[in-house]
C-alpha positions in Angstrom: 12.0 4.3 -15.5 13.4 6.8 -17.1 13.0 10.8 -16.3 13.9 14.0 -18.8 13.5 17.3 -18.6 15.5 19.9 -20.9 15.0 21.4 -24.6 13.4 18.6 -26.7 16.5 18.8 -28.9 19.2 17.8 -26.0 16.8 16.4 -23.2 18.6 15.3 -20.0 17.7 11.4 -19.6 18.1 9.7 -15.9 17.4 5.9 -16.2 16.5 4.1 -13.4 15.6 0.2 -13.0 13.0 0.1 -10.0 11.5 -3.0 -8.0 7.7 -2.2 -7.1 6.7 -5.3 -5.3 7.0 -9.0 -6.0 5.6 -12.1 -4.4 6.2 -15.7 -4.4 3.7 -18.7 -3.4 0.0 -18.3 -2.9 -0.6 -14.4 -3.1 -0.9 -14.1 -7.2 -3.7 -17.1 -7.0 -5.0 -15.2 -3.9 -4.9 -12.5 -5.6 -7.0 -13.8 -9.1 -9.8 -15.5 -7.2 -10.6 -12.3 -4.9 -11.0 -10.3 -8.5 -13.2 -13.1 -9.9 -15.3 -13.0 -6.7 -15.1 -9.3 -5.9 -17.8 -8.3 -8.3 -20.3 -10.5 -6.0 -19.3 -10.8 -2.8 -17.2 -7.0 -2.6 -13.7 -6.7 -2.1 -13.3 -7.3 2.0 -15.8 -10.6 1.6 -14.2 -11.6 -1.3 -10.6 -11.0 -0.2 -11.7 -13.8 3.3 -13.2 -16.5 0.7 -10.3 -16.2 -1.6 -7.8 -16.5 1.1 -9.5 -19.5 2.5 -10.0 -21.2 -1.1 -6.3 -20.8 -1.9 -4.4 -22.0 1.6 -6.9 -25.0 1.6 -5.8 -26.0 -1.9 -2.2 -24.7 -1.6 1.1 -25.9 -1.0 4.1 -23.9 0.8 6.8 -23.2 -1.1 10.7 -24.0 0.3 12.9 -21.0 0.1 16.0 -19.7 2.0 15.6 -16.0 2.8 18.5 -14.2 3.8 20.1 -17.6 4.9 16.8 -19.3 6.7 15.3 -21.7 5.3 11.4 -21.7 5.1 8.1 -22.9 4.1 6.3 -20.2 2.9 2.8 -19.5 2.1 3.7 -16.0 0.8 6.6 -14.2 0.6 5.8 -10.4 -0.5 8.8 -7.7 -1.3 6.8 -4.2 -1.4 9.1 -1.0 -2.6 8.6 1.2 0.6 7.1 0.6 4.2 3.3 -0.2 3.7 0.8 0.9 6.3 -1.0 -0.6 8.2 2.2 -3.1 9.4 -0.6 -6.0 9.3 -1.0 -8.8 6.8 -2.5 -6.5 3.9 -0.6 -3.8 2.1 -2.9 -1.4 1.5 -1.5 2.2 1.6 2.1 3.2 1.0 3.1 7.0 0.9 6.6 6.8 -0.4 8.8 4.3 -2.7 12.3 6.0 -2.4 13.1 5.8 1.4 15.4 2.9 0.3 13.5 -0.1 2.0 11.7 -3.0 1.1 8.7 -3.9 2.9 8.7 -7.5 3.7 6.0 -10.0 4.6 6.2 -13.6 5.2 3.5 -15.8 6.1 5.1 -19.4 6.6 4.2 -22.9 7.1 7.1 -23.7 9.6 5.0 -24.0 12.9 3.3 -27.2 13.4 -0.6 -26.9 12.2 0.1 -23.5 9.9 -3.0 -23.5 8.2 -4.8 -23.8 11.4 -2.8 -21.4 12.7 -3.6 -19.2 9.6 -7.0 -19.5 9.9 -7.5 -18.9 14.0 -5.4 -15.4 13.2 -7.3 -14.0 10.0 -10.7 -15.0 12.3 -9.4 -13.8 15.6 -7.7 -10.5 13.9 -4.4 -11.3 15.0 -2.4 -12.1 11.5 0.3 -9.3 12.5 0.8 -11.2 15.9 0.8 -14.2 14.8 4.2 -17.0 14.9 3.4 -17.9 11.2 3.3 -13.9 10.3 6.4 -12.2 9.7 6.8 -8.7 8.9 10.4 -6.7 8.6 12.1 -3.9 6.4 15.3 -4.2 4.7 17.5 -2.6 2.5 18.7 -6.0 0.8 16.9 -9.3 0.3 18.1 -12.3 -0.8 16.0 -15.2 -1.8 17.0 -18.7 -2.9 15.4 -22.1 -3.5 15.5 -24.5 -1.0 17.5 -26.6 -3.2 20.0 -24.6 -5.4 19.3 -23.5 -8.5 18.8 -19.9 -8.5 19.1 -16.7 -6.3 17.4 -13.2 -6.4 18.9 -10.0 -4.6 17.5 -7.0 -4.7 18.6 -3.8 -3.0 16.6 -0.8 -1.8 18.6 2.8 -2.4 17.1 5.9 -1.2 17.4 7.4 -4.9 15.7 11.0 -6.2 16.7 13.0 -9.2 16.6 17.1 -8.6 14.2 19.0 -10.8 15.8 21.8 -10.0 19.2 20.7 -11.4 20.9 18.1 -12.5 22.4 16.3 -9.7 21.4 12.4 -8.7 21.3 11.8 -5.0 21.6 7.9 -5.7 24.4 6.0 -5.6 25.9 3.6 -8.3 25.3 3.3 -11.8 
């Protein structure tokens, strides 16, 4: 991202790299077969039959967050606390409080699916053992066999329009 403001001849230029969200495991396919069905069935219906499509045909995924190991259905880094603190991200109404938003929903426990299925039915996802919701500044993620790591790190970062001072740390 980058921000100026100035005379067009000698702009002042603040660059900033900035994670919005990521995911890993089921929610991208989740995510494609609720668009292809959301034309027909709506967005709420379609979100239920996409979710059920894609955890009956899925596989969880083996990763080592922040030094636990897990199988994961989804792991989902949001930019920001997202409201409601449920399974769905829907509203967000800041990105630089310097947190990431973190959801998990693993396969760990002993009948996951079933247990994924009872708690989307009985509207208990955010309550559930196989649900995990948190905030961080810093996340690490690794494979569950080692080959690669990802860190990112939330910073409260905001850039004055009324002068020139940065109240982020670092580079």
């Amino acid at each position: 991202m980058a921000v100026e403001r100035g005379l067009p001849d000698s702009p002042e230029v603040l660059r900033l790299a900035m994670l919005n969200t990521a995911s890993i495991g089921l929610y991208p396919n989740l995510v494609r077969r609720r668009e292809l069905l959301q034309p027909a069935l709506g967005k709420p219906v379609a979100g239920v039959v996409a979710m059920f499509r894609t955890f009956a045909a899925g596989t969880p995924t083996t990763l080592v967050v922040d030094g636990v190991r897990h199988k994961l259905w989804i792991l989902y880094v949001g930019r920001g606390r997202y409201y409601p603190r449920d399974h769905a991200p829907l509203v967000r109404p800041v990105l630089d409080d310097g947190v990431f938003d973190l959801r998990l929903i693993t396969a760990d426990e002993s009948f996951a699916r079933l247990r994924l299925l009872w708690s989307v039915l009985t509207g208990t996802v955010a309550t559930s053992r196989i649900t995990h919701l948190s905030e961080s500044s810093s996340i690490r993620v690794e494979p569950g066999t080692p080959a690669w790591s990802l860190r990112w790190t939330a910073r409260s970062c905001r850039a004055s329009a009324a002068s020139s001072s940065r109240s982020c740390p670092g580079p």
